[in-house]
C-alpha positions as CSV (number, residue, x, y, z in Angstrom):
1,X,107.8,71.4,103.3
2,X,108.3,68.0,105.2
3,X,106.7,69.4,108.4
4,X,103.6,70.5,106.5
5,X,102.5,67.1,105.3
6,X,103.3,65.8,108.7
7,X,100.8,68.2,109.9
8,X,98.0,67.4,107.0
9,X,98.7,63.7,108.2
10,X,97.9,64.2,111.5
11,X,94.9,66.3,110.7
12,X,93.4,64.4,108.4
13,X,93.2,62.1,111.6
14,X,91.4,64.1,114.0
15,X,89.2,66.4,111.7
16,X,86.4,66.8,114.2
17,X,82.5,67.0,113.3
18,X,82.1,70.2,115.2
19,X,81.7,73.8,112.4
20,X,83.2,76.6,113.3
21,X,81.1,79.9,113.8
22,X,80.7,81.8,110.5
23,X,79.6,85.3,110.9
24,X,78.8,87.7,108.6
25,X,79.6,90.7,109.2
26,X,79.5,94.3,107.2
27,X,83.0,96.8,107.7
28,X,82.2,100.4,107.1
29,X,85.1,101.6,104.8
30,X,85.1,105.7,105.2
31,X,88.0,105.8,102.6
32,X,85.2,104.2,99.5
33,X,82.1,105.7,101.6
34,X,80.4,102.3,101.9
35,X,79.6,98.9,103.3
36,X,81.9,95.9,102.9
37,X,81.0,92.5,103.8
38,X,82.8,89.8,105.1
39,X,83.1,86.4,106.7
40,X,84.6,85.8,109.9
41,X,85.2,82.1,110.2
42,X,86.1,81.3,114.5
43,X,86.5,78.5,116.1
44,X,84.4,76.5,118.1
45,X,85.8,75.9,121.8
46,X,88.7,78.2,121.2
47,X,89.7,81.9,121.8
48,X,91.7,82.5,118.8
49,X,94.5,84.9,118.8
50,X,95.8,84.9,115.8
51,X,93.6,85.6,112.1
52,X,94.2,84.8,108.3
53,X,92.9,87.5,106.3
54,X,91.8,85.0,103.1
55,X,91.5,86.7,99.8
56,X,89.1,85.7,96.8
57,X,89.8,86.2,93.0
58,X,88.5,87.7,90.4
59,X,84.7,88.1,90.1
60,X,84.0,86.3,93.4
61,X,82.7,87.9,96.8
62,X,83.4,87.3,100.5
63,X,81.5,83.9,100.0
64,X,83.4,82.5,97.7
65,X,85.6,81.0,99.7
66,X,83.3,78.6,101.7
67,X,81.3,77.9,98.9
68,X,84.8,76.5,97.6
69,X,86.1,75.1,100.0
70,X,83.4,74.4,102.9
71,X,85.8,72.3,104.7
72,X,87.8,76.0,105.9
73,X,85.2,75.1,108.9
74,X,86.7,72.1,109.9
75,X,90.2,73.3,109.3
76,X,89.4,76.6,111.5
77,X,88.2,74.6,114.5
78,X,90.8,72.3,114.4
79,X,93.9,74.9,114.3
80,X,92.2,77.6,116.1
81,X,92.7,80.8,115.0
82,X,90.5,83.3,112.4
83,X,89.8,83.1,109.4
84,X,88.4,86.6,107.8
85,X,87.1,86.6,103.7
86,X,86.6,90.1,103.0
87,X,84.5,91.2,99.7
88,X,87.3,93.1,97.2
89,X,85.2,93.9,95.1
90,X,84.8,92.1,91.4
91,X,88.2,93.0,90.0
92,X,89.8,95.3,92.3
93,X,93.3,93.6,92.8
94,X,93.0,95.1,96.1
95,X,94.7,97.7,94.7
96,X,94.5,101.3,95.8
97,X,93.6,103.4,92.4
98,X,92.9,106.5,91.1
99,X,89.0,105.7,91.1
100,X,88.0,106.6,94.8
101,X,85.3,103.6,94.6
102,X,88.9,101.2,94.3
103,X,90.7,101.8,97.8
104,X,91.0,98.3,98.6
105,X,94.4,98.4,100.1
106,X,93.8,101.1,102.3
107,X,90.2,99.2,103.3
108,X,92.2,96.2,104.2
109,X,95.6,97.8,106.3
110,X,93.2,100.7,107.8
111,X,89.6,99.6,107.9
112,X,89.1,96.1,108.2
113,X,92.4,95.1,110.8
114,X,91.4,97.5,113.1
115,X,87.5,96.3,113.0
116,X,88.4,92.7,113.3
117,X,91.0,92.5,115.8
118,X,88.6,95.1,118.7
119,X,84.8,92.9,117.7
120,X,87.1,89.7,118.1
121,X,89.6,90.3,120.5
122,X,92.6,89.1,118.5
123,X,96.2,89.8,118.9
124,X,97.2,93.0,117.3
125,X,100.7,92.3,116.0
126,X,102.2,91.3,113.4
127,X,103.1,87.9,114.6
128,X,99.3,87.0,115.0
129,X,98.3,88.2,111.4
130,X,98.6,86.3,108.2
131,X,97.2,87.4,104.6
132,X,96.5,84.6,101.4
133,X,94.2,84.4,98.9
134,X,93.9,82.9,95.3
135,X,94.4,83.9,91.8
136,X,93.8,87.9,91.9
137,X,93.6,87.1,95.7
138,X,96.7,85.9,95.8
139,X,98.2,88.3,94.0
140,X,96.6,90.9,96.4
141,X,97.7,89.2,99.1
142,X,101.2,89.0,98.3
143,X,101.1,93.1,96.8
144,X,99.3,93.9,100.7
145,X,102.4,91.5,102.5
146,X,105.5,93.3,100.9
147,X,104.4,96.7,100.8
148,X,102.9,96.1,104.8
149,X,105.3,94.1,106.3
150,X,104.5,96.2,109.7
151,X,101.4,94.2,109.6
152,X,102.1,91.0,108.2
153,X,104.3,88.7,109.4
154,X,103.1,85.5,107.3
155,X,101.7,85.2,103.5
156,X,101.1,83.0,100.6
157,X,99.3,83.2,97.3
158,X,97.6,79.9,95.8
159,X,97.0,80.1,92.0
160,X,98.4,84.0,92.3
161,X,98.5,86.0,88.9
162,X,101.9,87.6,91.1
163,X,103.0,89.3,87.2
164,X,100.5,91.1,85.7
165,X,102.0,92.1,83.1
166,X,101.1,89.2,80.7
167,X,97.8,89.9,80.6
168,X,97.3,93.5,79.6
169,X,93.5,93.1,78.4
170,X,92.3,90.9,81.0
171,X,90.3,90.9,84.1
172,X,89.9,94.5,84.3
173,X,93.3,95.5,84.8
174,X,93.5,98.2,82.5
175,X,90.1,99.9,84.0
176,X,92.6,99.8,86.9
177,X,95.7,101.2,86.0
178,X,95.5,102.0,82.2
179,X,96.6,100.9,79.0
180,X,99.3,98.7,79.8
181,X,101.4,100.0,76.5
182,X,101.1,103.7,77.6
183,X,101.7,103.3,81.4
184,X,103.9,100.7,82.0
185,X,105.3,102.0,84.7
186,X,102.2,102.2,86.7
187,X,101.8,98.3,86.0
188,X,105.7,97.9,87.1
189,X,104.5,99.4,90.4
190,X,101.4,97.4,91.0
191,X,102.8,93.7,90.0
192,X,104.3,91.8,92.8
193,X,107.2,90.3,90.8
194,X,108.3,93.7,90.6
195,X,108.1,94.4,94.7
196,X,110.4,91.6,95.8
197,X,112.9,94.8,96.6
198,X,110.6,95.6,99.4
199,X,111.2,92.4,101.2
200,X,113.3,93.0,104.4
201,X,115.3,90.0,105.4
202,X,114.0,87.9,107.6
203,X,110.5,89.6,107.6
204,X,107.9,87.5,105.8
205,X,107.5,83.9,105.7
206,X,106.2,83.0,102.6
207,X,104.3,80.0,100.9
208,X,103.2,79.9,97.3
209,X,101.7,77.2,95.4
210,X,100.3,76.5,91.7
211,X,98.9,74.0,89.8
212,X,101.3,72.9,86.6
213,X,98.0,73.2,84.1
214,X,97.2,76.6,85.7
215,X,97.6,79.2,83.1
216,X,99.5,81.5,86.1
217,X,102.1,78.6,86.5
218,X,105.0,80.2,84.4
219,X,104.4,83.3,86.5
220,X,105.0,81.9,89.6
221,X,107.9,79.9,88.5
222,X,109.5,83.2,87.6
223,X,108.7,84.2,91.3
224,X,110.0,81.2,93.0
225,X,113.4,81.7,90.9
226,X,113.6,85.2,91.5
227,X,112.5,85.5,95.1
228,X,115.9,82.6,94.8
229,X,118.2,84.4,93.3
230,X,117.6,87.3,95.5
231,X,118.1,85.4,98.7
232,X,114.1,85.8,99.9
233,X,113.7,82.4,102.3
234,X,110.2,81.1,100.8
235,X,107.9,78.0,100.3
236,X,107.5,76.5,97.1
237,X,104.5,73.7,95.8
238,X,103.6,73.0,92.9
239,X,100.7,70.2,92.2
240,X,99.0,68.4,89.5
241,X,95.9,71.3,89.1
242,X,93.7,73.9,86.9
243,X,92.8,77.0,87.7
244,X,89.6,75.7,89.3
245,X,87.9,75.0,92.4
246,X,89.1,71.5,92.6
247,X,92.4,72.9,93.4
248,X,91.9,75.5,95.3
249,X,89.7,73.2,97.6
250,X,92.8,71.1,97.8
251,X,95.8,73.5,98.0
252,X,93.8,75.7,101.1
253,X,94.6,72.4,103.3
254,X,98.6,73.3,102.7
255,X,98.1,76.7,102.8
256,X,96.0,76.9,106.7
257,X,98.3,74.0,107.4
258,X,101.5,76.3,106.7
259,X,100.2,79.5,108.6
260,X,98.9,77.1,111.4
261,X,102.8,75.8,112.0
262,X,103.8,79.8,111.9
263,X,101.4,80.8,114.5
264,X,102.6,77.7,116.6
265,X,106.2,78.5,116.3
266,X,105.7,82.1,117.3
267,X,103.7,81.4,120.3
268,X,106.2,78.3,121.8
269,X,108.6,81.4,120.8
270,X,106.8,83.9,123.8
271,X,106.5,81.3,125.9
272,X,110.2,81.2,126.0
273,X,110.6,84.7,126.2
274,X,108.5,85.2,129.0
């Protein structure tokens, strides 16, 4: 963790004035037969290479994230790579589901990659794609990350409900998957605390954070011990913080900070290579 308040320290000191480009842009999804929108955050006087696929929670929409946090401008010129805010929908969990209108994780792995990375020109492996998000977002993001680690090689959750299972009767989960009581095995299959056997070592570098007043705190303290005990090499914050705004305008400055060092390292790593 000590490198990434070095880095915030450092930023906070040469923020500039300049806002990135923000595009709009709408993804045809063939899978759900429709539109999508999203916002493509680049940076000013920089080709990026690399892109953060940034998730938003439930009931929000591929604006919510800069009307959050509006400072993701700043943040995107000064470390130089993209930032892309799909719309999933008002309570999908990016989840693929039996409902042909909720393909989500297909639109993300099949549909919206492949769009961004040939209108932008961004690398196309692994090593140049990260995925976050918050509350359902972050659960989504985390759910996308272990079961596609061909295509992610960084992720985080801030504020992630990463176990479901808690909250059988909320935020639309059951319209989802079912009544929790007469398919838990479904929900097993769709919670991330119950995918941590899918991490390969060495194949994800993580970074989860939660407020201690957030009512998904005790959730992800069960994720940080058992992604422990099980060996899985991950970051781990925790800050004073609801399940608001305020922190989530707060805890995206750790988060881009985090994915910013990855993307360093694995460029100064083929640069060495070469």
């Amino acid at each position: 963790m000590k490198y990434i308040f070095l880095l915030l320290a450092t930023i906070a000191s040469i923020l500039q004035v300049h806002a990135a480009t923000v595009d709009t842009v709408a993804v045809r999804s063939t899978r759900m037969g429709k539109d999508i929108k999203a916002v493509v955050i680049s940076p000013e006087n920089k080709k990026a290479t690399s892109t953060l696929y940034l998730l938003h929670g439930y009931s929000g929409n591929y604006a919510s994230w800069l009307k959050t946090a509006p400072h993701i401008k700043q943040l995107v010129d000064t470390y130089g790579y993209l930032v892309v805010c799909p719309d999933g929908g008002f309570s999908s969990w990016y989840w693929d589901t039996e409902s042909s209108d909720y393909q989500y994780e297909t639109f993300i792995t099949k549909e919206l990659i492949p769009f961004v990375e040939q209108q932008y020109q961004v690398g196309s492996d692994r090593a140049n794609r990260a995925i976050t998000g918050l509350s359902m977002g972050g659960h989504g993001a985390l759910y996308l990350a272990f079961r596609h680690q061909d295509l992610f090689a960084f992720a985080g959750s801030t504020s992630g409900g990463v176990d479901i299972r808690p909250f059988p009767n909320n935020w639309d989960m059951k319209k989802r998957l079912g009544d929790y009581h007469e398919r838990p095995e479904v929900w097993n299959a769709h919670t991330v605390i119950e995918l941590t056997h899918l991490v390969k070592p060495q194949s994800l570098q993580l970074f989860i954070d939660c407020g201690t007043e957030d009512f998904f705190f005790e959730v992800n303290n069960k994720l940080h011990d058992k992604l422990t005990y099980m060996n899985i090499p991950h970051h781990y914050l925790t800050m004073p913080g609801k399940h608001n705004g305020e922190y989530w305008a707060r805890s995206i400055d750790f988060q881009m900070a985090f994915f910013a060092q990855c993307f360093q390292d694995q460029n100064a790593k083929k640069e060495i290579n070469r």
